[in-house]
Steps between C-alpha positions, in 0.01 A plus 500: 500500500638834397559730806283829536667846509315742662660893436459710801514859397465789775432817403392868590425763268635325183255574261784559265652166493297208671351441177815394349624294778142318520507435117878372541423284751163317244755555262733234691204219530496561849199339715392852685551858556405613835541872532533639838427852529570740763184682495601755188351792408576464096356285274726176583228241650288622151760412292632144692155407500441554110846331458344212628628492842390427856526788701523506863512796730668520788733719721796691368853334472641300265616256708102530647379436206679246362470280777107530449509420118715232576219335759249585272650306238395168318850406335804232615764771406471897613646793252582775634445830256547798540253774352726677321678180331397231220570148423626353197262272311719156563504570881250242609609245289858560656397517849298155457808321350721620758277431815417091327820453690405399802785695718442792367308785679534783388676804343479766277524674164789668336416892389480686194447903614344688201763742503780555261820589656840266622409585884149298460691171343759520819203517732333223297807307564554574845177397608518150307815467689381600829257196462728281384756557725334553799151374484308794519282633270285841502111592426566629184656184395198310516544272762292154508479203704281238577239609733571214750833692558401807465229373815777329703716840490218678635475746184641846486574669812245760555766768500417806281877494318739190372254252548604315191886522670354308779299233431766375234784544754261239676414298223885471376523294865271218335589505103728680236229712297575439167571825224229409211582692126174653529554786452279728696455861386601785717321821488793732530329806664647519812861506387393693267333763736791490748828428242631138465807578718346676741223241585700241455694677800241545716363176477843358596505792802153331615639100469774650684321672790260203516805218560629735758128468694272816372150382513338481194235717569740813557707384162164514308446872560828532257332278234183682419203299242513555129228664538286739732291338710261757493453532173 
């Protein structure tokens, strides 16, 4: 029996991209598209739920909201999507060849950032070998695992910042995630916004001030939304 993927995308206020990322994830021959939104104020739920997706509303937090779309789900295996990111067309069919191994559990997708530029290829390549290396993948890789595991681990820690950072630092304890060729689109607006060196910068600032013990709740009020919340 084929396993069922089930794509968890939260979202708030992305009118201007959940449509993609919905389509992408059809697009994939996934099993289901739960939306979780975060009670937003555009025309996001509208759009998910002409998409054909689920939508679920809930409190505000990714890490919130994620954990509910992945309870609320149907599927063996959970994919975690960002709103502002899209899947390639051969990513289900990858993810169930990958997982009909038995010991594997998990992992993630390598990135393709729709930007042009040398700087976006390095981070591409960093990131692929940050999983690689060290087991530890990010949201905006599009992390999946089997929801038994993804059950045992507790799901993300309700923490309003590096929630993704967590839960695989916890889930590299029980099994290697494996680096799929995906890829999965990046929406390159916040480097963008901020300059690729300069983000890149502060995100390494806030990894840094989070191994040395800043709560993740103070680090978050230096990593604002893509969007305004009150919009």
């Amino acid at each position: 029996m084929s396993l069922r993927i089930s794509v968890v995308i939260p979202a708030l206020n992305e009118a201007a991209c959940i449509e993609r990322a919905v389509a992408s994830a059809w697009a994939a021959a996934v099993d289901e598209v739960v939306v979780v939104d975060g009670r937003s104020h555009d025309a996001t739920v509208a759009l998910a739920e002409s998409s054909g997706a689920r939508v679920i509303t809930g409190a505000r937090g990714r890490a919130i909201q994620q954990n509910l779309g992945a309870s609320e789900s149907s599927g063996d295996v959970l994919l975690f999507l960002h709103a502002d990111n899209w899947l390639a067309p051969s990513v289900g069919q990858q993810i169930r060849e990958c997982l009909s191994a038995s010991e594997v559990l998990g992992g993630a997708l390598l990135q393709r950032i729709e930007a042009t530029g040398f700087l976006y290829r390095l981070l591409e390549r960093g990131n692929a070998a940050r999983v690689r290396w060290r087991g530890l993948a990010y949201g905006d890789q599009a992390i999946f695992m089997r929801k038994g595991v993804f059950q045992k681990l507790g799901g993300f820690p309700p923490v309003e910042l590096m929630e993704d950072l967590l839960l695989m630092r916890k889930f590299r304890k029980t099994s290697r995630p494996v680096l799929l060729p995906g890829p999965v689109f990046v929406d390159p607006r916040r480097w963008q916004r901020k300059g690729v060196l300069r983000q890149t910068f502060c995100n390494w600032a806030l990894l840094g001030a989070h191994t040395l013990g800043v709560a993740p709740e103070r680090l978050a009020r230096y990593y604002p939304p893509h969007v305004d919340p009150r919009v």
